[in-house]
C-alpha positions in Angstrom: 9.0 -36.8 4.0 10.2 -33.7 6.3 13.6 -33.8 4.3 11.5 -33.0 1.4 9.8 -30.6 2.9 12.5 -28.7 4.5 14.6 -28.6 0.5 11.6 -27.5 -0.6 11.2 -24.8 2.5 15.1 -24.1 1.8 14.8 -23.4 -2.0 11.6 -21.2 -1.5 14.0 -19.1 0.9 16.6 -18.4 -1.5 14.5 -17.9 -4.1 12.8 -15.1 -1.8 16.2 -13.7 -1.1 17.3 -13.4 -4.6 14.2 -11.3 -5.6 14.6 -9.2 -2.7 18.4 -9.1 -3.4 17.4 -8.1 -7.4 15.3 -5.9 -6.0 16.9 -3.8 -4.1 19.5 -3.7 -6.6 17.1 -2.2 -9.2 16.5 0.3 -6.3 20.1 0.9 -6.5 20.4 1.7 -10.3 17.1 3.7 -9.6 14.5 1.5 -11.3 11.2 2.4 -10.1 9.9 -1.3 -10.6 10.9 -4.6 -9.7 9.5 -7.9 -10.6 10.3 -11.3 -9.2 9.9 -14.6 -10.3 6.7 -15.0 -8.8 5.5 -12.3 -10.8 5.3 -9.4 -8.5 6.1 -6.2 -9.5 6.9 -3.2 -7.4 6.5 0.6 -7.8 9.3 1.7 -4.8 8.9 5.1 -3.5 10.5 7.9 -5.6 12.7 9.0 -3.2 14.1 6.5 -1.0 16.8 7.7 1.2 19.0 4.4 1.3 20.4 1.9 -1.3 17.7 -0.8 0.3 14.6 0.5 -0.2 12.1 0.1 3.1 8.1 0.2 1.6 7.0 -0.4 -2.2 4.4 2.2 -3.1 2.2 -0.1 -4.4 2.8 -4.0 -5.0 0.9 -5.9 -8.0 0.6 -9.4 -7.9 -1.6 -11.6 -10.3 -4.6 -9.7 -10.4 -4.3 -7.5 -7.3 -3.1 -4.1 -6.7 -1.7 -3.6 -2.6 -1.1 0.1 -2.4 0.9 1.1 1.4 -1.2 3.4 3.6 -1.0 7.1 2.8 -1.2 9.9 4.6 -1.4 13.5 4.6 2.1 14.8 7.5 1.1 17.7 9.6 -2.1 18.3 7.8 -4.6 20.0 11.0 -7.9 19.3 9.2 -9.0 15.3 9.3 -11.7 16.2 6.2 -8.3 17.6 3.9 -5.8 15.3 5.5 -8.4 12.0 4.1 -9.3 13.7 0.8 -5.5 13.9 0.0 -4.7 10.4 1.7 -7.7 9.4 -0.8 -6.0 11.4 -3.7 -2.7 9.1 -3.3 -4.4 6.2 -3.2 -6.1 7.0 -6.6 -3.0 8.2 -8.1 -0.9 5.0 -7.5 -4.3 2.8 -8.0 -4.4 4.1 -11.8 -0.5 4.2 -11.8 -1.1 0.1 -11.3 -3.5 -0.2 -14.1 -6.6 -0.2 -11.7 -9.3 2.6 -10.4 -11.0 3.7 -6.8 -14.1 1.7 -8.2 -11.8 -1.7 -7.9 -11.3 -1.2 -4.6 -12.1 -4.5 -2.3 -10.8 -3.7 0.8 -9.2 0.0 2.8 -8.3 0.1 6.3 -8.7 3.2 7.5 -5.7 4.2 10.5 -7.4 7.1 12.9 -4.9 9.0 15.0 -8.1 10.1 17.5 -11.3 8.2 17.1 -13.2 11.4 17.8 -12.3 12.2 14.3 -14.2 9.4 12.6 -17.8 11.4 11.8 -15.6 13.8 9.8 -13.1 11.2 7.9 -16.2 9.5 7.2 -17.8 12.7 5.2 -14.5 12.9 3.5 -14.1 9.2 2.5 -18.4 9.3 1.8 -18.2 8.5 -2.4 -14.9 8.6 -3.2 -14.9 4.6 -4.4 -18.2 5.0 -6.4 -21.4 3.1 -5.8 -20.0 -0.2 -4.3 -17.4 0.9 -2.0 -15.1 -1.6 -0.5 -14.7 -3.6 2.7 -13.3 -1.6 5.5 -11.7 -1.6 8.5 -11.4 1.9 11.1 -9.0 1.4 13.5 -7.2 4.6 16.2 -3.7 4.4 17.2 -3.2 4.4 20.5 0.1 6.4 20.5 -0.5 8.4 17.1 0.6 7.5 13.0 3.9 8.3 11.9 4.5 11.3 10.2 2.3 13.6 12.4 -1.0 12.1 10.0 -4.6 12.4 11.4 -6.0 9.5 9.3 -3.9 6.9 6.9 -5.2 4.5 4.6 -4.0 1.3 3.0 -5.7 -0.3 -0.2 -6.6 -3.5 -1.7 -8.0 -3.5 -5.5 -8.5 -5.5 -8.4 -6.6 -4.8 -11.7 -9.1 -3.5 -15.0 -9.7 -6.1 -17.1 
């Protein structure tokens, strides 16, 4: 029985490492989605810098939407710096086929906890009348990219 197991453990692998392989040679010949055999398709960033590409903006995969935490870089003001982290989520949540009312779970990164009153007036609305699940976390030594607040987002597609 662990023979079995470990073919099947062996084959799951490679298939793994073939769709990452075909996907980062879609990068590579700039295709702006990828989709494996599993049936997950990728949006990669629009600008990635090397040949593999390191984070998918968003990620679909059977009926959910994963969008990467955004961000606003060297934005002073935590109320602006959410509002346009919020904006990007939107954007790549309708770019997915899906809307901020979808939303079933953010996670909301604080660079100082201090700040969390005023994200929160920001945030306040902006997923309609049910808002999702969510998670408020600060970072102990800061977010990359010189962000106040960053936010990461799980939704469902429209039906």
């Amino acid at each position: 029985m662990k023979t079995v197991k470990n073919h099947s453990s062996r084959r799951t692998a490679i298939r793994s490492i073939f769709a990452a392989v075909l996907g980062g040679t879609a990068g590579i010949f700039g295709v702006s989605r990828a989709e494996s055999s599993s049936g997950k398709k990728v949006k990669l960033a629009e600008k990635e810098s090397s040949s593999q590409p390191l984070i998918a903006q968003h990620v679909v995969h059977g009926n959910l939407v994963f969008v990467k935490g955004m961000g606003a870089h060297d934005e002073p003001d935590i109320k602006r710096a959410t509002t346009i982290a919020l904006d990007q989520i939107e954007r790549e949540l309708e770019n997915a086929g899906s809307s901020m009312n979808n939303a079933l779970q953010a996670t909301v990164f604080l660079a100082n906890i201090r700040d969390y009153d005023a994200m929160n007036e920001a945030y306040r609305g902006r997923f309609g009348d049910n808002p999702p699940a969510r998670s408020t976390v600060a970072c102990y030594k800061g977010i990359p990219g010189n962000s106040l607040v960053e936010i990461d987002c799980i939704a469902a597609l429209q039906r």
